[in-house]
GUSE-535874 format. One record per residue (C-alpha): residue in three letters; residue number from 1; x, z, y. Coordinates in nm, 3 decimals, decimal comma, padded with zeros to 5 digits. Example, Ala and Ser with C-alpha at 12.3 -4.5 7.8 and 13.67 -1.06 7.14 Angstrom:
BEGIN
+-----+-----+---------+---------+---------+
:  aa :   i :       x :       z :       y :
+-----+-----+---------+---------+---------+
: ALA :   1 :  01,230 :  00,780 : -00,450 :
: SER :   2 :  01,367 :  00,714 : -00,106 :
+-----+-----+---------+---------+---------+
END
This chain:
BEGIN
+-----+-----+---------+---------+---------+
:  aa :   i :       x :       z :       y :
+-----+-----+---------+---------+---------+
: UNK :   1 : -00,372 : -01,381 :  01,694 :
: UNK :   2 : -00,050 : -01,519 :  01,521 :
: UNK :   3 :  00,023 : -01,681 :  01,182 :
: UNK :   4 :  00,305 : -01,549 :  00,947 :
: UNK :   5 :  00,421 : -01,643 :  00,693 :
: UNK :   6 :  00,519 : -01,375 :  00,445 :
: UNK :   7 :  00,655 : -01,499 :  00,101 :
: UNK :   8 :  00,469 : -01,828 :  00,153 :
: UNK :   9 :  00,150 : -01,624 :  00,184 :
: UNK :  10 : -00,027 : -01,670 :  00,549 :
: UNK :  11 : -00,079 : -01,355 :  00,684 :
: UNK :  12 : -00,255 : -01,312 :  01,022 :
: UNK :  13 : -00,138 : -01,078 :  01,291 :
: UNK :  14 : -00,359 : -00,917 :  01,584 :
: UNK :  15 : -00,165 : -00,733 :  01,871 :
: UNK :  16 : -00,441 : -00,489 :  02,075 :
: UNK :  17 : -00,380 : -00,246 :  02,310 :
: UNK :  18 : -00,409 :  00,135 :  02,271 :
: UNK :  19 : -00,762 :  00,153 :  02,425 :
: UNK :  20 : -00,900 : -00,120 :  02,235 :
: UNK :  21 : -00,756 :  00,073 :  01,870 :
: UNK :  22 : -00,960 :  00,403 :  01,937 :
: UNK :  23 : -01,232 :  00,156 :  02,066 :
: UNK :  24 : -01,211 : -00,016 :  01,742 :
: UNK :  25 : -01,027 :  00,135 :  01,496 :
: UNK :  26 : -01,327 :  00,095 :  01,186 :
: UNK :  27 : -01,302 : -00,280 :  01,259 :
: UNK :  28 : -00,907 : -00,297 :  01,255 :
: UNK :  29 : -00,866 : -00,103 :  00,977 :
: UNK :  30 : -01,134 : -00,361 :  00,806 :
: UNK :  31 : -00,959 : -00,601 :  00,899 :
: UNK :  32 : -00,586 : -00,459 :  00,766 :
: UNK :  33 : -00,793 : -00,397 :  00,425 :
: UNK :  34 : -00,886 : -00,787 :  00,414 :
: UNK :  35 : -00,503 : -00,837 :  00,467 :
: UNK :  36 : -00,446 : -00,878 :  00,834 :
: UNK :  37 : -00,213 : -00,643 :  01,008 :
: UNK :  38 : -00,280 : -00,532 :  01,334 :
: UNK :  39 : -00,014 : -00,439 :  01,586 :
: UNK :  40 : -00,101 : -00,187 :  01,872 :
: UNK :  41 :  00,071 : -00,204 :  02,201 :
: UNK :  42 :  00,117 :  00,018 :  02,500 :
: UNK :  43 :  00,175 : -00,157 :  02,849 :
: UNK :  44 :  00,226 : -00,469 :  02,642 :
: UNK :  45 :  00,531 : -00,312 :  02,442 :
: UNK :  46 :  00,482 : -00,266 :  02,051 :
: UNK :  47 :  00,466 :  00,063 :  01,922 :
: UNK :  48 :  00,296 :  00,052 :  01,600 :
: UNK :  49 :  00,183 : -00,141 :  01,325 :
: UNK :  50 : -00,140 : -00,145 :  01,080 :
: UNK :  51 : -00,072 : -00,284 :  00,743 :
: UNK :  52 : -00,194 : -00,303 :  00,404 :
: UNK :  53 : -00,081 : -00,055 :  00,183 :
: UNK :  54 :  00,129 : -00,207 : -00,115 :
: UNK :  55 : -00,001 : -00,057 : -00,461 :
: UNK :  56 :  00,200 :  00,182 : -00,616 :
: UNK :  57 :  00,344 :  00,113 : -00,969 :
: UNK :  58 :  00,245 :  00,193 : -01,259 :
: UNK :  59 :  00,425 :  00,483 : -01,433 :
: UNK :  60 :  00,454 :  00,354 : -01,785 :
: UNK :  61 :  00,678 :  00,738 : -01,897 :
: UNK :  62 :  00,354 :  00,853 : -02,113 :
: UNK :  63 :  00,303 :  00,538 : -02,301 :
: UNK :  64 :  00,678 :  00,494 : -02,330 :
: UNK :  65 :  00,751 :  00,875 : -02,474 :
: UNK :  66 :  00,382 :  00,775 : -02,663 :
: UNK :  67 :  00,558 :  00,489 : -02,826 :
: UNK :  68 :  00,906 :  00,680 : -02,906 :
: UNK :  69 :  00,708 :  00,949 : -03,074 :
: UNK :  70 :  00,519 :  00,727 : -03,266 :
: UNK :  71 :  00,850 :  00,536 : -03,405 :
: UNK :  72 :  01,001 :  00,874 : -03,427 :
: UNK :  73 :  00,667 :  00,978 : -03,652 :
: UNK :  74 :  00,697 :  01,294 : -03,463 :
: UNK :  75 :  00,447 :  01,517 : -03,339 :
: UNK :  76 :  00,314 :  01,510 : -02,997 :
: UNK :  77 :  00,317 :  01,794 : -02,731 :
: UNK :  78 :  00,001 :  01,781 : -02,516 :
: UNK :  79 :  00,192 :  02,009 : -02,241 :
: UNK :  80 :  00,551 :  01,777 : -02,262 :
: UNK :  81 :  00,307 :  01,485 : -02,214 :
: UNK :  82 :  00,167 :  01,601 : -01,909 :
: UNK :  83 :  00,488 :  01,685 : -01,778 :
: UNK :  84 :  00,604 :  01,408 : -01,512 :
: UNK :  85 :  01,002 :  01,457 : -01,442 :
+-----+-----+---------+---------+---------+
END
């Protein structure tokens, strides 16, 4: 197990083999969901790497064509609303 530091945030590292990730993968990918990320290795090489998955941002468009329409005082369209492009 190793310490790094990631934008002054600690984050802990695991490095397991290949057998011991199908032995274990529930418990590693508990683990990456608390935070940690795991690194798999095959005859001691790294191959892979298990780590959290960053949120995805918010798509403000709706509220943004919501509030234009609203300065506008112009009528909505439900179908141009649910229109992402």
């Amino acid at each position: 197990m190793k310490y790094i530091s990631n934008d002054q945030l600690e984050t802990v590292m695991h490095t397991v083999s290949v057998a011991q990730a199908k032995a274990q993968l529930s418990a590693l990918l508990d683990a990456v969901q608390a935070g940690e990320v795991v690194v798999i290795t095959r005859r001691g090489r790294p191959v892979a790497r298990l780590q959290p998955e960053r949120p995805a941002k918010p798509d403000f468009s709706v509220f943004r064509r919501l509030r234009g329409a609203w300065k506008r005082d112009m009528r909505i369209d439900r179908e141009e609303l649910h229109e992402r492009g």
